[in-house]
C-alpha positions in Angstrom: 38.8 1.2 19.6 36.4 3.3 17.5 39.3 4.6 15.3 40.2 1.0 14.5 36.3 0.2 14.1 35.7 3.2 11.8 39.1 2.2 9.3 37.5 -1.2 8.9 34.2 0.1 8.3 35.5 2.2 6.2 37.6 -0.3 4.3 34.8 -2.7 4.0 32.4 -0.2 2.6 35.1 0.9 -0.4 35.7 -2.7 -1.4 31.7 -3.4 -1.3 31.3 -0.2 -3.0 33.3 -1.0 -5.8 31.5 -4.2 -6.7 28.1 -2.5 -6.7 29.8 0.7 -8.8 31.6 -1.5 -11.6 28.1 -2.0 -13.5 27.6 2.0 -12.5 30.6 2.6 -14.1 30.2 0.6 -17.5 26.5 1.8 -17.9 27.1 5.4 -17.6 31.0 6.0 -19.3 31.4 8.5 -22.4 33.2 7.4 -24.9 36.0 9.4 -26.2 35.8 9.8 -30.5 38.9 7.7 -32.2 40.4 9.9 -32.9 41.6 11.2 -30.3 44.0 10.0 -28.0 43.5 9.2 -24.2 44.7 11.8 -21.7 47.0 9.6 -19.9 48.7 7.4 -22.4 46.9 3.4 -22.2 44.2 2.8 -20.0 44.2 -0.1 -17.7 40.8 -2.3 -17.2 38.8 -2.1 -14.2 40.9 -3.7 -11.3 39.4 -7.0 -9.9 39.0 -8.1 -6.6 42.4 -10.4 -6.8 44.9 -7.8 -7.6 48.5 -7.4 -6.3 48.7 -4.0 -7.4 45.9 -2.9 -4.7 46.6 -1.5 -1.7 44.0 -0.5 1.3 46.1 2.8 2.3 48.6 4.6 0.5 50.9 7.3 2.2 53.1 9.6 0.6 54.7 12.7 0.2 55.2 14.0 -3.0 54.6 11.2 -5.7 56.6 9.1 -6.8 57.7 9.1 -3.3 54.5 7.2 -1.6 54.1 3.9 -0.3 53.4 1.9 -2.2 55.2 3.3 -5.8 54.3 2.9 -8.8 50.9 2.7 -10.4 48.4 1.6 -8.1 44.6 1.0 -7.3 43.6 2.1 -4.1 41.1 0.7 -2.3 40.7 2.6 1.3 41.9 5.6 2.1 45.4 7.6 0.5 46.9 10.5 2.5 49.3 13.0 0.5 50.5 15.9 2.2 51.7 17.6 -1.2 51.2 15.6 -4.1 49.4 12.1 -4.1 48.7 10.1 -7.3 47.4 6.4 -8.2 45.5 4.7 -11.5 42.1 3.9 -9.8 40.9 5.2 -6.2 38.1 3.6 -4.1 37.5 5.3 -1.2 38.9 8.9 0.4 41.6 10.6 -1.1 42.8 13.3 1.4 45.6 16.0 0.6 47.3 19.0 -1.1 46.8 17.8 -4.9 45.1 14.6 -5.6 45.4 12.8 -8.7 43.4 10.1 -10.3 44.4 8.3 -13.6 41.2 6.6 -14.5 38.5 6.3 -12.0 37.6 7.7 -8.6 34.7 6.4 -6.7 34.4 8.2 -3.6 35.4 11.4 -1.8 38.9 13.2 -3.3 39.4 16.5 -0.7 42.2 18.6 -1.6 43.4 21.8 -2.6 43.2 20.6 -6.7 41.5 17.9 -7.4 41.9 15.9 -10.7 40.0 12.5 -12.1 39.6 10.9 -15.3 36.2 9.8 -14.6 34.4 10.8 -10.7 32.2 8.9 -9.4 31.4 10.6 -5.9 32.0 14.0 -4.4 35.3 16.5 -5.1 36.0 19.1 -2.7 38.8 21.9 -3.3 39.6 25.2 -4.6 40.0 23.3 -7.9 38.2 20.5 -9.0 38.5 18.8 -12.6 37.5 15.8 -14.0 36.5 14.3 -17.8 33.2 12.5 -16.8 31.6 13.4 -13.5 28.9 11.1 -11.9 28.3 13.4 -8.6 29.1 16.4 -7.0 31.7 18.9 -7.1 31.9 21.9 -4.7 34.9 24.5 -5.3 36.1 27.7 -6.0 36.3 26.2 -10.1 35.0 23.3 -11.3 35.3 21.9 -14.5 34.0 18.0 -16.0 33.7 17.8 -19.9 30.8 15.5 -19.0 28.7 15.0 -16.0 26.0 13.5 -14.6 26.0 15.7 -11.6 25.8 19.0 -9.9 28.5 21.3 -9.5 28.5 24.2 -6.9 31.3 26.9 -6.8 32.1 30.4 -8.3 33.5 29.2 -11.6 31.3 25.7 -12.9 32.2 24.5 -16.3 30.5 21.5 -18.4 31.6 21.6 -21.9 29.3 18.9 -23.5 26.3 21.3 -22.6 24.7 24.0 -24.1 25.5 26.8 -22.3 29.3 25.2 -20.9 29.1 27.4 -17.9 27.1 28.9 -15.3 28.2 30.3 -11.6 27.1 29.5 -8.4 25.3 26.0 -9.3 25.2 24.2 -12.2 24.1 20.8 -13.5 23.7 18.2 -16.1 21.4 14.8 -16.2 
């Protein structure tokens, strides 16, 4: 009974989150110059609340082999033994390499750990994201711009002044 208590609690805090972290999201996004193209090819808007490409728990093994396939949105928890990957993430993201195409809101624990934008707390031997809105605690870190704190042994933030700084480092 509590395990079945705590996935809907769970569930229901990710898909209230998200409503409350869409104008968080909007107000605090860098933008990328023209010129230059976007890491992942087109980016999709933010997903709404009606959505058929949302799930509340993806499984998988090594992506594209996950349930469900293809590219989508998140919204609960995603467990990847090997290799897990999805456009948007709301929620936790457990396994061996996580992957993120545009925004993660939420906790991604992993061995590497990869975002477009975070929005919450990355834990692994290898973190990485574009735009960080939170915490990153790893053996490296890297964002290219945060809004955060990052605490590990290598801690990279190349928008600053001084890009990189061991042990703990930050930018507001």
């Amino acid at each position: 009974m509590n395990k079945w208590f705590l996935m809907v609690a769970l569930v229901l805090c990710s898909f209230f989150g998200q409503l409350f972290a869409e104008g968080t999201t909007q107000q605090w996004m860098l933008t990328r110059p023209s010129d230059e193209p976007e890491p992942f090819g087109e980016r999709r808007s933010q997903f709404s609340l009606v959505n058929w490409e949302t799930t509340p728990l993806a499984l998988g093994l090594v992506a594209p082999v996950q349930l469900p396939w293809g590219d989508w949105d998140v919204r609960g928890i995603r467990v990847s033994p090997i290799y897990g990957r999805c456009v948007n993430l709301t929620g936790l993201d457990v396994g061996f390499i996580n992957a993120v195409d545009d925004d993660l809101i939420g906790l991604q624990a992993g061995v590497f750990n990869g975002a477009y934008r975070a929005f919450g707390l990355q834990m692994g031997v290898i973190n990485f994201a574009y735009y960080l809105k939170g915490l990153q605690i790893g053996f490296i870190n890297y964002a290219e711009g945060a809004r955060g704190i990052q605490i590990g042994v290598v801690n990279v933030i190349t928008n600053t002044k001084l890009g990189f700084f061991p042990i703990v480092y930050g930018s507001f």
